[in-house]
VMD Tcl script that draws the C-alpha trace (Angstrom):
set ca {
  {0.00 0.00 0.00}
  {1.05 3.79 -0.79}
  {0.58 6.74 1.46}
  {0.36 10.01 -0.02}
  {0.63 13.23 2.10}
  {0.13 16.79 0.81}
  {1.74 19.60 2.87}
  {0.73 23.52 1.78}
  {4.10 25.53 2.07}
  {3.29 29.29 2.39}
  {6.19 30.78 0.84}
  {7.42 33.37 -1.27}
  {7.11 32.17 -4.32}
  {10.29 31.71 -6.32}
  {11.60 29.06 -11.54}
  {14.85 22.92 -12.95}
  {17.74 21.48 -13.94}
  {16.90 17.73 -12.75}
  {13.66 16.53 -14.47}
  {11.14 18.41 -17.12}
  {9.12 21.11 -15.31}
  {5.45 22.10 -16.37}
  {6.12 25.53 -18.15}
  {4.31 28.19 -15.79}
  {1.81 30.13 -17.65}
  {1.03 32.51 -14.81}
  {2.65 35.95 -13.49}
  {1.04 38.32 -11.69}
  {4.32 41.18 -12.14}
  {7.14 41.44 -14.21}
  {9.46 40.82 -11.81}
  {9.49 39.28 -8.07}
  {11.93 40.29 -4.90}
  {13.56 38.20 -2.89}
  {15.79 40.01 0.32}
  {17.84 39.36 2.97}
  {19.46 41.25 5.57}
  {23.27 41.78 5.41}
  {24.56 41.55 9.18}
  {21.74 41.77 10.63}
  {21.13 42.77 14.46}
  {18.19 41.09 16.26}
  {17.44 44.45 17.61}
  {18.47 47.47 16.05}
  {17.99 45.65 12.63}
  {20.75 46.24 9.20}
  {21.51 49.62 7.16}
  {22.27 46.96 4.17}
  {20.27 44.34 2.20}
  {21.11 41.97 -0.43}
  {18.15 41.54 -2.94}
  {17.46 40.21 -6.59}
  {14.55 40.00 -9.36}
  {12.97 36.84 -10.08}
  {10.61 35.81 -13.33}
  {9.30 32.89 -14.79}
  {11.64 33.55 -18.06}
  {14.15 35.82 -19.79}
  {13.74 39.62 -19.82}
  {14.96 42.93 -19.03}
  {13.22 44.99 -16.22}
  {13.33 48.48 -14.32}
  {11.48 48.31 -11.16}
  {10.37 50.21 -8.15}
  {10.33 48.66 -5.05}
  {8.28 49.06 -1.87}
  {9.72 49.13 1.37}
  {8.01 48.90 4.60}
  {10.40 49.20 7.06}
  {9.89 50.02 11.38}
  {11.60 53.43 10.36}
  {8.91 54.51 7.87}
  {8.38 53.82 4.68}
  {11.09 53.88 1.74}
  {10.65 53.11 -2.14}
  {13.92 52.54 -4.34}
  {14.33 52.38 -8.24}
  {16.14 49.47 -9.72}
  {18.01 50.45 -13.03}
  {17.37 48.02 -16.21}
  {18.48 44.58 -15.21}
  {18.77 41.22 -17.01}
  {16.77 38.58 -15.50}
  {18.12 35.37 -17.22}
  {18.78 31.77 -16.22}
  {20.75 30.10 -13.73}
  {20.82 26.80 -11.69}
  {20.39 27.04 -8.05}
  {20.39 24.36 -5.56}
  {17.68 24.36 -3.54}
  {17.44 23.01 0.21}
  {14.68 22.20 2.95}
  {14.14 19.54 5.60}
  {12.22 17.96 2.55}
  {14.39 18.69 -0.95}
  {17.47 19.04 -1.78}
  {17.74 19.57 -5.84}
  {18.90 21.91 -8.24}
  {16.67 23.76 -10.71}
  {17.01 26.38 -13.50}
  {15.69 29.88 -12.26}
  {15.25 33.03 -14.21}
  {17.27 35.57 -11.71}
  {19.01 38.68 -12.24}
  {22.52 39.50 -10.42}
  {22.51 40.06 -7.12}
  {21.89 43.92 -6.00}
  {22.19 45.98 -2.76}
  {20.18 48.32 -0.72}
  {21.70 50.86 1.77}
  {19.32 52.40 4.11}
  {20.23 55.99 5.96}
  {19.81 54.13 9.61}
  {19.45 50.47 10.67}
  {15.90 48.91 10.73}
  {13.80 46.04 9.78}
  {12.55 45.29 6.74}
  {8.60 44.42 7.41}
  {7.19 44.07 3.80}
  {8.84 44.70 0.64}
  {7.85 44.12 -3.09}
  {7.90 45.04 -6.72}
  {5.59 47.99 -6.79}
  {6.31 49.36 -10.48}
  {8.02 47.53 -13.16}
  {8.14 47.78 -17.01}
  {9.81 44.41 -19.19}
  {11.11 44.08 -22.02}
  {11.79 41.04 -23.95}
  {9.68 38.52 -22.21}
  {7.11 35.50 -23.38}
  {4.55 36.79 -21.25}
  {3.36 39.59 -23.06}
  {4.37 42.41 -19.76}
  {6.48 44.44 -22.99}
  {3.35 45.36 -24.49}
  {1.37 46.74 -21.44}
  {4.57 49.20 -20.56}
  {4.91 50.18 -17.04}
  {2.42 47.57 -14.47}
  {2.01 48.62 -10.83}
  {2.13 45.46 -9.19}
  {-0.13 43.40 -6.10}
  {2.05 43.68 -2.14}
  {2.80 40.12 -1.02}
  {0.92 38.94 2.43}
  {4.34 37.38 3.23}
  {6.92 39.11 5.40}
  {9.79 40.20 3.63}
  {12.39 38.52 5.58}
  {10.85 35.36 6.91}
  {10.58 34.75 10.46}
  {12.56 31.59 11.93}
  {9.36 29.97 14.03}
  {10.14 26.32 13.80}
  {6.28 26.02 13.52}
  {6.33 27.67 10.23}
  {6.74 25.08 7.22}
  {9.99 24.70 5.66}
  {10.92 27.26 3.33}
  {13.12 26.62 0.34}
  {16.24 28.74 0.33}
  {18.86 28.72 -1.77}
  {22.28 27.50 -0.48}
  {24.46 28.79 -3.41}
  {27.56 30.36 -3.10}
  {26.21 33.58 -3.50}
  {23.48 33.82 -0.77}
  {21.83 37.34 -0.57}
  {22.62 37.35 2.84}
  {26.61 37.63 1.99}
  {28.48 40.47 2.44}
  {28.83 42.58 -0.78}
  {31.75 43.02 -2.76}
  {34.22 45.83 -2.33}
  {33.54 47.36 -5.79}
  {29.54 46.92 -5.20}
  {27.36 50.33 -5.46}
  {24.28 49.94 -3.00}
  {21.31 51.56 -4.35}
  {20.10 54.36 -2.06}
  {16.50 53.90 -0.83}
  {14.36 57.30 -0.53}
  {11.30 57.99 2.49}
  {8.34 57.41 0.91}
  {4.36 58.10 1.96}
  {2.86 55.27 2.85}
  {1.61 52.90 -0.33}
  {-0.63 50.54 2.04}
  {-3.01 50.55 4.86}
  {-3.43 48.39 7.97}
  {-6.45 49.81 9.32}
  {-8.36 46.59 9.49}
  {-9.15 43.52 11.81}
  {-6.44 41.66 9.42}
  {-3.98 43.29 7.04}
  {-2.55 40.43 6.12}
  {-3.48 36.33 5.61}
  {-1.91 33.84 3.71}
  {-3.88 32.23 1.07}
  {-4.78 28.64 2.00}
  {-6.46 25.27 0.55}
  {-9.87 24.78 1.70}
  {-10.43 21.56 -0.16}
  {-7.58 18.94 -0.39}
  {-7.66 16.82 -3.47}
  {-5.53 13.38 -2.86}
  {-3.42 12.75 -5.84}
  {-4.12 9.18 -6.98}
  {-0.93 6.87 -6.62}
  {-0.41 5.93 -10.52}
  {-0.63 1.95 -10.81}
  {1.69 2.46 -13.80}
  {4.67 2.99 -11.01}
  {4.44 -0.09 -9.61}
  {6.53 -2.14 -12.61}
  {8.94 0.88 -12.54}
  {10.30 0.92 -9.25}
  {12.46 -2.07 -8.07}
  {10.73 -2.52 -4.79}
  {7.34 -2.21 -6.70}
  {6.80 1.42 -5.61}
  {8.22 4.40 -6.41}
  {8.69 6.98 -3.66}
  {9.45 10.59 -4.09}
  {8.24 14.35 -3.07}
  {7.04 16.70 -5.82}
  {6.68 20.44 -5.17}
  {3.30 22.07 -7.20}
  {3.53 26.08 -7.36}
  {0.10 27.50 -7.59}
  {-1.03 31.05 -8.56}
  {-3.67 32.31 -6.85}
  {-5.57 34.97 -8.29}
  {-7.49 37.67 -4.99}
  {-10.59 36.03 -5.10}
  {-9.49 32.48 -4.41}
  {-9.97 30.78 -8.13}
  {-6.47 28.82 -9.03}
  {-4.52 30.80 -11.97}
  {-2.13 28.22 -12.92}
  {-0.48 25.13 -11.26}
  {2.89 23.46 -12.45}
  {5.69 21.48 -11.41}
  {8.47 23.48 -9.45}
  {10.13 20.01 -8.16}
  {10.22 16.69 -9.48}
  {10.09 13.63 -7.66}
  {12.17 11.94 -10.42}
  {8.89 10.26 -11.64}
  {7.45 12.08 -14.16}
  {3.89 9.96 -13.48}
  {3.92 10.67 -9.62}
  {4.45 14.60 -10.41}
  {1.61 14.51 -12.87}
  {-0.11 13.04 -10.08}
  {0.57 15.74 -7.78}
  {-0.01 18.27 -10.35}
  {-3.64 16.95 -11.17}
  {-4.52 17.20 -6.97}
  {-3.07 20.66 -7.46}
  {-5.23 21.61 -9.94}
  {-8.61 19.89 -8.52}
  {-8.13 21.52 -4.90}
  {-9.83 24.93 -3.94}
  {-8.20 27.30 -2.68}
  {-8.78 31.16 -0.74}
  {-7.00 34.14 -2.04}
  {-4.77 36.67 0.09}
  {-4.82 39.75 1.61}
  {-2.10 41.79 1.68}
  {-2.34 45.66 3.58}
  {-6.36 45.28 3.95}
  {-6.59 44.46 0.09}
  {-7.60 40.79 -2.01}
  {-3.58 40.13 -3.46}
  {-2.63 37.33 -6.25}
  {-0.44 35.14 -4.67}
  {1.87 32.24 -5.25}
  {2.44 29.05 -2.98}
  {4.42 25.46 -2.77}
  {2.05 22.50 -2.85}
  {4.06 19.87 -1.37}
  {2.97 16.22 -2.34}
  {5.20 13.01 -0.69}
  {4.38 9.45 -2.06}
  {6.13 7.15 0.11}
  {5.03 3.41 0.85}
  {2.75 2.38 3.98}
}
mol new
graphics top color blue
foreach p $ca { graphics top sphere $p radius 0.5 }
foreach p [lrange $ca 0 end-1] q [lrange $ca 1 end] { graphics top cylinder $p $q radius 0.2 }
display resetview
C-alpha cells in the first residue's frame, strides 16, 4: 500500500535542472523580490540588504520597489536589469535539488539608519523582452505580497526553500559593489483593518491518486518521491495556474501531484487590507505504507 501526504508551504514564491518542469503560464508582475538582511542585528535591525529579481523567463526589467520598514516607509528604483537563467540548488528539511531559475545579479540596498525590513515588493516595473506579453502593457504597478519580507525563523512555520548557493543574498557585498540608495516614501498601504494580512490557504484537499503504472517501474514495486506544485492564486481564491516546481524523479507521480493541485480549492490573500494574487508550494510526498 502507498501513502500520499500533501503539505501547503506558504512561501514566497520563487523558476529545474533535474527533471522536465510544467512551463508556468502565470505571473502576476514582471518581476518578483527576494531580500535578505546583510549583518543583521536582532534588535536594532541592518543599514544593508542583499536583494534580486525573479521571473518565470528571460527579460529585461526596471522596477520600483516598496519598502516597509519600522523606520517609515522607503521606495527605491532598480536600473534596467537582465533577468536570465541560472541553476540554483535548492534546500529544505524535505528537498534538496537543483533547478534552472530566471534571476538577475545580485543587487544591494543601503538604508540611511538600521531597521527592519517588514514588507517589501515590486511595486512598479516595465519588461522588455519577455514571453509573457508584460512588454506590451509598458509600465504595471504590481499586487504587495501577504508574506513578510524577511521570513521569520518559528520552527512552527513550514519549511521554506532557500537557496544554499555560493552567492546567498545574505553575503556580504563586494568591495567594488554600489548599494542603491532607498528614498522615504508616503505610505503605499493601509493596515487599518481587523487583518492586514493572511496567507492564502487550501480549503479543499484533493488526494493525488498513486499511478498503478509505477508499480513495474520501481524495483521494490513502488516508487517513492516528493514533488513540489507552485500555484497562482488569483485575490478572489480561483487557481490561476499550477505546475511542477520540483520533481520527484517520476514524471507519473508529479503529474499526479499536479492533477490534486489543480482539482483543490483554494482562498486568495490579503495583503495591507486588500484581495492580493499570490503564489504558494504544494508539497505532495508518495512514500510506501
Amino acid at each position: 500500500m502507498t501513502r500520499v501526504g500533501i503539505f501547503f508551504v506558504a512561501v514566497v514564491a520563487l523558476s529545474l535542472a533535474t527533471g522536465v518542469a510544467a512551463r508556468a503560464m502565470a505571473e502576476f508582475c514582471p518581476a518578483r523580490l527576494a531580500v535578505r538582511p546583510i549583518d543583521d542585528a536582532p534588535v536594532t535591525g541592518s543599514r544593508l540588504y542583499g536583494f534580486d529579481l525573479i521571473a518565470q523567463g528571460p527579460r529585461s526589467v526596471t522596477a520600483m520597489l516598496a519598502l516597509d520598514t519600522d523606520a517609515g516607509w522607503f521606495t527605491a528604483t532598480v536600473p534596467p536589469v537582465i533577468i536570465g537563467e541560472k541553476d540554483r540548488h535548492y534546500t529544505s528539511p524535505w528537498a534538496d535539488f537543483v533547478r534552472r531559475d530566471w534571476v538577475s545579479p545580485k543587487m544591494y540596498l543601503r538604508f540611511p539608519v538600521a531597521l527592519k525590513l517588514k514588507h517589501a515588493w515590486v511595486y512598479t516595473a516595465q519588461a522588455s523582452g519577455d514571453d509573457f506579453g508584460w512588454a506590451a502593457k509598458g509600465q504595471v504597478t504590481c499586487a504587495p505580497s501577504p508574506d513578510a519580507a524577511v521570513p521569520p525563523n518559528f520552527a512552527e512555520r513550514p519549511p521554506i526553500l532557500d537557496p544554499k548557493d555560493s552567492d546567498r543574498l545574505s553575503d556580504s557585498p563586494p568591495a567594488d559593489a554600489r548599494p542603491i540608495v532607498p528614498v522615504t516614501s508616503a505610505p503605499l498601504g493601509q493596515t487599518n483593518c481587523g487583518q492586514p494580512f493572511s496567507d492564502g490557504t487550501v480549503t479543499s484537499q484533493a488526494t493525488p491518486d498513486y499511478p498503478s503504472v509505477m508499480s513495474v517501474r520501481a524495483p521494490d514495486g513502488h516508487a517513492t518521491g516528493t514533488s513540489v506544485i507552485q500555484v497562482a492564486i488569483n485575490p478572489n481564491g480561483t487557481l490561476s495556474d499550477a505546475w511542477i516546481w520540483g520533481t520527484s524523479g517520476f514524471s507519473a507521480l508529479d503529474n499526479a501531484a499536479l492533477d490534486a493541485a489543480k482539482r483543490s480549492a483554494y482562498r486568495g490573500a490579503m495583503a495591507y487590507c486588500e484581495p492580493v494574487p499570490s503564489m504558494y508550494f504544494l508539497k505532495v510526498t508518495f512514500s510506501p505504507n
